[in-house]
N, C-alpha and C positions, 0 to 999 in steps of 0.2 A: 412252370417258372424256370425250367433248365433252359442255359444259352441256348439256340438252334445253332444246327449245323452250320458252321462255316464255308460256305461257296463263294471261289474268288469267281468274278463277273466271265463271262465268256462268250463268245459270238454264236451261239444256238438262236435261232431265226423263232421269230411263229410259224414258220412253213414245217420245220423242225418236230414243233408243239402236234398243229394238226397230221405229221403223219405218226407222229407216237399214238396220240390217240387214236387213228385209224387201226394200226394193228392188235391196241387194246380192243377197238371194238369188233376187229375179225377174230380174234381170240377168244371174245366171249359166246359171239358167233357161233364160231367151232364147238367150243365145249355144252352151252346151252344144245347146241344142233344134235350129238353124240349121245348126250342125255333125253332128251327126246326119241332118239332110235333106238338105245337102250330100252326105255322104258316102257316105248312103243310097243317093242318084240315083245317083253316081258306081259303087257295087257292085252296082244293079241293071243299070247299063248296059253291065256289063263281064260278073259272072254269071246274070242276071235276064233275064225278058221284058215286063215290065210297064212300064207306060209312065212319063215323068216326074211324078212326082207332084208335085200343086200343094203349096205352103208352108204349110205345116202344123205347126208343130216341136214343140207340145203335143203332139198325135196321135204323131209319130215318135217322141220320147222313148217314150210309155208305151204305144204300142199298134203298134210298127213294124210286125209282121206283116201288118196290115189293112191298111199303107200299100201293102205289097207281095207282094201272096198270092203270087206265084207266084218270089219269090226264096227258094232254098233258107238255111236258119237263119242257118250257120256266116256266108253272106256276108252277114245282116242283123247278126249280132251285131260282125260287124268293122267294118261301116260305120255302124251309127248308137251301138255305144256304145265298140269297143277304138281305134278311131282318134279320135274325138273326145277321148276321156279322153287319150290320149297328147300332142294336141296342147297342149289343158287346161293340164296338165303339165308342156309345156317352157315356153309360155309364163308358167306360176307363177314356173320358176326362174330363166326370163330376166328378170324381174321384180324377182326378189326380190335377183337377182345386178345388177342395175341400181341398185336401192333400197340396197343397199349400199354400192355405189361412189359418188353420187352422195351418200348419205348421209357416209360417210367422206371424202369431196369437201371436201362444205361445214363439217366439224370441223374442218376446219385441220390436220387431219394427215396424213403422207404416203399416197399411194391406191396398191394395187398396179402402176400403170402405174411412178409417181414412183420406188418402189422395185425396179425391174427389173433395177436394173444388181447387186442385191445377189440376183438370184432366179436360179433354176439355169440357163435359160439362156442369159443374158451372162456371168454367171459362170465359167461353163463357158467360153465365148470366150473369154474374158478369162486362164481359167487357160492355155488353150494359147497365148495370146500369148505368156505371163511365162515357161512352163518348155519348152525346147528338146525335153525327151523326149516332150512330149506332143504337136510338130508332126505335122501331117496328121491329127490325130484329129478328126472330127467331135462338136461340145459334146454330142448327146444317150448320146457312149460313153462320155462322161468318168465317170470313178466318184466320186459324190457326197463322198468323201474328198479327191479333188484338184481338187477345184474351190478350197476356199478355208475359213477356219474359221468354224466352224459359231457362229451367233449364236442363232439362235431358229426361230419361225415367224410368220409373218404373222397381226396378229388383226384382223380374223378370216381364217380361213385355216386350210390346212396347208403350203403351200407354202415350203421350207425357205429362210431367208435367211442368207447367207453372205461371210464377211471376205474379200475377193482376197488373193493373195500379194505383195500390195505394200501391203497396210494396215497401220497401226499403230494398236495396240487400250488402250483405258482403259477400268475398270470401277468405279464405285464401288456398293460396295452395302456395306449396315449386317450385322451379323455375324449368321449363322443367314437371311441372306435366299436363298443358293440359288446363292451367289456360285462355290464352290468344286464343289457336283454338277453345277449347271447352265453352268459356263463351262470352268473351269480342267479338271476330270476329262474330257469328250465333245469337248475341243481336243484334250488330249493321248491318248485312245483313236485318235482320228480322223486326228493325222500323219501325213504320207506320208513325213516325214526326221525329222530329229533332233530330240530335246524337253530345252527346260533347265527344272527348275521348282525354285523358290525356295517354301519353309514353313517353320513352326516348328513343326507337325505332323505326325503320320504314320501312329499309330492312327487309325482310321474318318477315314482323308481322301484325299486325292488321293496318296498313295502308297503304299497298302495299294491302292485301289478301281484302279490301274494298274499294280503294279508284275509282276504276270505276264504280261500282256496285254503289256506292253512288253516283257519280258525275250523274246517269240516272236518276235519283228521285228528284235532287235539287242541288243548286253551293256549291260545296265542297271549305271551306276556311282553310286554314292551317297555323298556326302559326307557323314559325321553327326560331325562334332568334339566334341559336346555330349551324344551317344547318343540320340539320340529316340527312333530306331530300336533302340536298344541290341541293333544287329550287329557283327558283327568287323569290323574293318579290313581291307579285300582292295587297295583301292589307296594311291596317293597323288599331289601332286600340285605341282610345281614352282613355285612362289609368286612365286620369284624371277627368272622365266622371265623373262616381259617387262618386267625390271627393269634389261637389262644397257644401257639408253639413260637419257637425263633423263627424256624423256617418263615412259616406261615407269614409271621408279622414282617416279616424281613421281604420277601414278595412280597406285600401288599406297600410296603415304602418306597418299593424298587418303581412301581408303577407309577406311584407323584413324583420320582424324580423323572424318571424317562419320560412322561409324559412333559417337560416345563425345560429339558433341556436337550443336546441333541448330542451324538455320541461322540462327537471332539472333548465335551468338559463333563462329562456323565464320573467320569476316573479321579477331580481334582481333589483339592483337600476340604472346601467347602462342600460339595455334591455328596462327599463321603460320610462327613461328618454328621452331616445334615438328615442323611439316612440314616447314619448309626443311631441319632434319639431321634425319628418317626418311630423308627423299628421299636425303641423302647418304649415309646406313648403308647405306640399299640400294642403292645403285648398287656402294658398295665392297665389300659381298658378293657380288654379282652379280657383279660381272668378276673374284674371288677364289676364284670357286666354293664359296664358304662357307655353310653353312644361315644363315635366317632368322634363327635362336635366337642366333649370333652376334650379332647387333644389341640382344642383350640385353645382354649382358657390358658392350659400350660404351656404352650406357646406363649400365650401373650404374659405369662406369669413364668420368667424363668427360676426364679428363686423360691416357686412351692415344692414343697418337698411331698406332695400328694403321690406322683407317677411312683417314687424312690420308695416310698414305705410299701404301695400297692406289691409292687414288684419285690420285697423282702417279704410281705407278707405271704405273695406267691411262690417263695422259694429261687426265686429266681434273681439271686446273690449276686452273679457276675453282672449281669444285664446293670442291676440296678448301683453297681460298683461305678459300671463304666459312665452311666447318668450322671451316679455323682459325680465324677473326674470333670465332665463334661461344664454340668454347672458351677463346681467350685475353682473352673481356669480362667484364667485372665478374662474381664469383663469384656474387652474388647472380643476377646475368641468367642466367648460364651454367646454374646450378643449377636457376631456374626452369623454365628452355625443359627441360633434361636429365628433368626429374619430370613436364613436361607428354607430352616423348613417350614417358616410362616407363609411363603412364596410359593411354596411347593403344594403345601396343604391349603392355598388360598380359594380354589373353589367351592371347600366348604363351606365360608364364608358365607355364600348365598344359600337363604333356607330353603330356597325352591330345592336346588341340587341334592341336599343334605336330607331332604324327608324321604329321600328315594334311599337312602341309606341306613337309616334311622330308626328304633320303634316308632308305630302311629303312637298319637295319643289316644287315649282309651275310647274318646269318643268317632275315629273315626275305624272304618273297618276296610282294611288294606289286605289283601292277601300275602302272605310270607313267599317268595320265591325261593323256593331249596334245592340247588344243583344237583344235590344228587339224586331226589327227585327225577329230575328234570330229563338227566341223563339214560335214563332207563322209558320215558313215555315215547308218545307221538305228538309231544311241543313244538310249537316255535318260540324262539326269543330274540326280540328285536333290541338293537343298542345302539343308540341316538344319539351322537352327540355331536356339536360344531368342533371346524378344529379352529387352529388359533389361540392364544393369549386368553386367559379365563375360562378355557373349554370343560367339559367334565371331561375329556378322556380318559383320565389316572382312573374315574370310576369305569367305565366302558371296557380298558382294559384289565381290571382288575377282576370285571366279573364275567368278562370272555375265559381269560385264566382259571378263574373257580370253576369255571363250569367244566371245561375239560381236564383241570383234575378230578374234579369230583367223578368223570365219564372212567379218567383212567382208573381210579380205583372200585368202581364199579365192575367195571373191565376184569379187573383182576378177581373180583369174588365170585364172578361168572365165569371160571374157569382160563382168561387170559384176554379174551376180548369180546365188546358187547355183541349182540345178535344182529338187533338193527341198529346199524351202525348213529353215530353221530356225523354230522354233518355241519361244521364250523367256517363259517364263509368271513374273513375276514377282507372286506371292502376296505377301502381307504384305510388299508392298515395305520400306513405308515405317518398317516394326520391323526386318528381317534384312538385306535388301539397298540400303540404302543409298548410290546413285550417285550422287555430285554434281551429273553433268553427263545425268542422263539425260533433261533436254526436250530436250539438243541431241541426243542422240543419236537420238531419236524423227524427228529432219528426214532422217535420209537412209536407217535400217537400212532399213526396208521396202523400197526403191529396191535394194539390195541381194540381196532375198531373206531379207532376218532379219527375224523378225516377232515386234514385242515386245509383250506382254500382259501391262499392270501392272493388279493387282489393289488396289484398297483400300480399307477401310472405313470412308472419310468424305475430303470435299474439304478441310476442316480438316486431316488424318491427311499430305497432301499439302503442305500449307500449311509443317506443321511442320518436315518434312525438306528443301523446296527453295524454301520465303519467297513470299511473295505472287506474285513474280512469275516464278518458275520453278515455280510450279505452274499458272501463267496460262497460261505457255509448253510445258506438257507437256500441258495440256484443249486448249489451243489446235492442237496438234502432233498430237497425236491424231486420225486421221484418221475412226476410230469409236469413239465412246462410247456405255458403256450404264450407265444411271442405274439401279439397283434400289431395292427398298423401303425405306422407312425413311432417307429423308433429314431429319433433324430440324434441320440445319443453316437456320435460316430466311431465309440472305443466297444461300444456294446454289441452295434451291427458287425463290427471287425470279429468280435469274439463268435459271436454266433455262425457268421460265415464262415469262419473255420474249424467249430464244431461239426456243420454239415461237410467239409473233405474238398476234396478235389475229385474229379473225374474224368474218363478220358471220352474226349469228341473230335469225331472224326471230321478230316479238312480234307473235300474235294475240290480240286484246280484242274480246269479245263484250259486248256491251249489252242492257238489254230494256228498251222503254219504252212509255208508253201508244202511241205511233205502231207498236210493233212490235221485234223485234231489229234491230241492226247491229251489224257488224262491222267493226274497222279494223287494219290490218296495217302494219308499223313493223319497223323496222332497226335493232339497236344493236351497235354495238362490242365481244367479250369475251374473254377471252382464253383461249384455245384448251386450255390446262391451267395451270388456276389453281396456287398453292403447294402449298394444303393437297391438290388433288389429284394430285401429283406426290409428297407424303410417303406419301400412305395408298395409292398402287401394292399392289395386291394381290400377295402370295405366286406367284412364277413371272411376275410380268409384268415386262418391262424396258421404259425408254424410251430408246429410240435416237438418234443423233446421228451420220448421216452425213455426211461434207465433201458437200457441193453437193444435198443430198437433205432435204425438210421432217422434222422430227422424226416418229417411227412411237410405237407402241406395238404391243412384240412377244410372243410365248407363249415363255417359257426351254422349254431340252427336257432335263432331267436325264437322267443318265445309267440312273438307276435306272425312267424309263419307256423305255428304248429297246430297243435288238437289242442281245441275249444277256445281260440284267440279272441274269438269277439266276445264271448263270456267274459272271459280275463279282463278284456278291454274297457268294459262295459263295467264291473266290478272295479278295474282301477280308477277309472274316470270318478266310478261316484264315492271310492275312498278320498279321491285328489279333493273333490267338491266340499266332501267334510272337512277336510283338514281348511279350506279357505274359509269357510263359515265360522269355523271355529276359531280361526287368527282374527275375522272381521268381527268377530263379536267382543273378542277379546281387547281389542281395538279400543273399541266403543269403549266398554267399562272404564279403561285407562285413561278416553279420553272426559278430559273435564266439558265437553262441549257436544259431547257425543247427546244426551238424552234431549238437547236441545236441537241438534240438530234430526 
């Protein structure tokens, strides 16, 4: 992808052309001819009687026999033409394998030396440093799955390159570039522990093309509040878990506001307000033992003093101070802030949404989903939600968050970080999962063993949901980024092309004048991957951004070129086929017209 040499035009003929090549090919002449009388002597003297013959390499090329009557064939055809051509040969590739390096050297972009620490094997090292179960393995036994997650390959190359279990991963790529086959689907195939993946899709995508592949290795749980998937309900899952502290509750209100507004008015005085009594509802459910949905009623009832005693009952004096402040100010305030977190918490609303949250009732039987749990198996969890106006996001995000706490503090009882790591793919972050704080959290999960994979479709897309500079802080945090095709953003292609440097390329100028030709050769400055060449990234290529390593250009490896694709293919198709049966049925029921028709 580096500029090519700059040659200003100059009067070199094809006559020119054809005699360069003529002395290429006396040259090779020569040298093939020398190697042949070389190696001639060398197999007359070992099978032959004839004496050293003088240097001759025309003759030996075209007429060796005469060189050496009395050397039987086999040993003239090994010595003047199968061992010459072999050496021929390696020297081409050592050449050409030099020509390359040196070529990709002088582009300014990372060389496979620079890139080693991401190649199998320091990788491979590297993973038995991080996971205890893998001590005393030597790196060549490790299984290409527990090295690290899978990025690409080397271009040129095949040589696979690989995320360690202590990276934290960022990906922007524009929609239909290869974002979801070639990253998010051949991660989560590839886990050696648990996988969370956050979409608002599930026909032909990364949960149809996984989800039997994953259900072989451990119980696949899916969260679809919204029906994507339009499956039954088999679990559910405690919302108000880590809600029975401030903190706790305080995160889980942070999530219905970020998820309903966008980070210009997240800071005002309603947005604030609004979260200071979510935060208190929840907390007075939580140590009440009361659903979620409760927190609706008092919403719609601001004047019950139920949450206020809950919360003095609980000891928790301040909290339920500041509740009261809240409902005993000005009605108009009250009302205000009351309808901002009505707004916020309004997904609730729908009981589909809310039983995914909720205890079953006694007569159905739902499995509990428990993070931390979760955190230490070989699960997968799927989290489902549309975005838009009415979405469940605030839920999708809420228990993408539970789960990687719950992983970090697992982490920490296991000595500092889990074995087999987590594996947190956040797709369409920045529409469903919505985390406030997640560049801070990008500073330590990896260190942990949680390894979070935010996927999104523009550095804008980032901008929206966490403001200039907490998306600054999560590119910044990111330990490897990969840039795909189609960045139209022209402030972000500018930044990235000067992340990759400048370098120097050589300008040869030819001249002809009545004295004869000259040539003058010159240096200038250019930059390594201009904008516009970093927008028009070909289909399958990414651009890389390791901490401490020069930016690469790498080959994605979709899922659909790799081991067992037509399995996969075959397995997603007939997930896709459910999920349409299950919409078309669902259909029916709804419709009044359906049994007749």
């Amino acid at each position: 992808m580096s500029s090519p040499r700059t040659i200003t035009p100059s009067t070199t003929t094809g006559t020119d052309v054809l005699f360069y090549l003529l002395i290429a090919l006396a040259g090779l002449g020569m040298g093939g001819g020398s190697l042949a009388w070389l190696f001639g002597n060398l197999a007359n003297a070992v099978a032959g009687s004839d004496p050293w013959a003088a240097f001759q390499p025309t003759a030996t090329l075209m007429h060796p026999e005469q060189v050496w009557p009395h050397m039987a064939r086999p040993a003239v055809i090994t010595g003047c033409y199968v061992l010459p051509a072999l050496i021929l040969l390696a020297t081409a590739v050592l050449c050409a394998k030099a020509w390359l390096y040196f070529r990709s050297s002088s582009s300014g972009l990372a060389t496979a030396r620079e890139l080693a620490p991401l190649l199998p094997k320091q990788i491979a090292a590297k993973a038995i440093d991080l996971r205890p179960s893998l001590k005393g393995s030597k790196p060549k036994d490790i299984d290409p799955d527990d090295r690290g997650v899978l990025l690409g390959t080397l271009k040129p190359g095949k040589d696979e390159l690989r995320a360690s279990w202590e990276d934290a991963l960022l990906a922007v790529m524009a929609p239909r570039s290869g974002k979801t086959s070639a990253l998010a689907i051949p991660a989560i195939l590839r886990a050696p522990g648990p996988v969370l993946l956050t979409s608002n899709k599930a026909a032909r995508d990364a949960y149809t093309a996984t989800l039997d592949a994953r259900a072989e290795v451990g119980t696949v749980w899916t969260v679809d509040p919204q029906q994507i998937a339009h499956a039954p309900q088999t679990m559910w899952w405690d919302i108000l878990a880590d809600a029975r502290d401030l903190a706790g509750a305080r995160r889980l209100a942070g999530h219905f506001v970020t998820a309903s507004v966008d980070e210009s008015s997240a800071g005002d005085f309603w947005s604030t307000a609004a979260a200071n009594t979510l935060t208190a509802l929840f907390l007075a459910a939580a140590h009440a033992g009361l659903p979620i949905t409760e927190v609706l009623a008092w919403l719609a009832s601001p004047s019950d003093r139920t949450p206020i005693d809950l919360l003095q009952d609980a000891g928790l004096d301040a909290v339920a101070a500041q509740l009261q402040g809240t409902v005993a100010g000005a009605v108009e305030t009250r009302d205000g802030i009351f309808e901002t977190a009505r707004q916020y918490a309004s997904c609730l609303l729908d009981t589909g949404i809310a039983s995914w949250v909720t205890p079953p009732k006694s007569r159905e039987k739902l499995r509990e989903f428990k993070p931390e749990a979760f955190a230490t198996s070989n699960d997968t969890l799927f989290l489902l939600s549309k975005d838009g106006g009415g979405s469940a996001s605030a839920i999708i995000a809420a228990a993408a968050d539970s789960v990687m706490r719950a992983a970090v503090i697992q982490a920490e009882r296991a000595g500092g970080r889990l074995d087999a790591p987590l594996l947190a793919i956040l797709d369409e972050a920045a529409n469903v999962c919505k985390i406030a704080d997640l560049p801070d959290l990008y500073s330590h999960l990896g260190s942990r063993g949680v390894i979070p994979f935010t996927i999104l479709q523009s550095y804008q897309q980032g901008v929206r949901v966490w403001g200039e500079a907490g998306m600054h802080a999560l590119f910044s945090a990111a330990t490897i980024k990969l840039i795909g095709p189609g960045t139209d953003d022209a402030d972000f292609a500018e930044k990235l092309s000067r992340l990759a440097g400048d370098h120097d390329v050589r300008t040869v100028s030819v001249s002809t004048s009545e004295s004869g030709k000259s040539t003058s050769v010159s240096m200038r400055q250019e930059r390594v991957l201009p904008p516009d060449a970093i927008r028009a990234l070909p289909k399958g290529t990414a651009y890389l951004l390791a901490t401490g390593i020069r930016p690469a250009l790498i080959d994605l490896k979709p899922w659909y070129k790799g081991r067992n694709a037509d399995r996969l293919s075959a397995a997603s198709a007939k997930a896709t086929t459910a999920i349409t049966n299950r919409a078309l049925a669902k259909s029916l029921r709804q419709d009044d017209f359906g049994p007749a028709a």
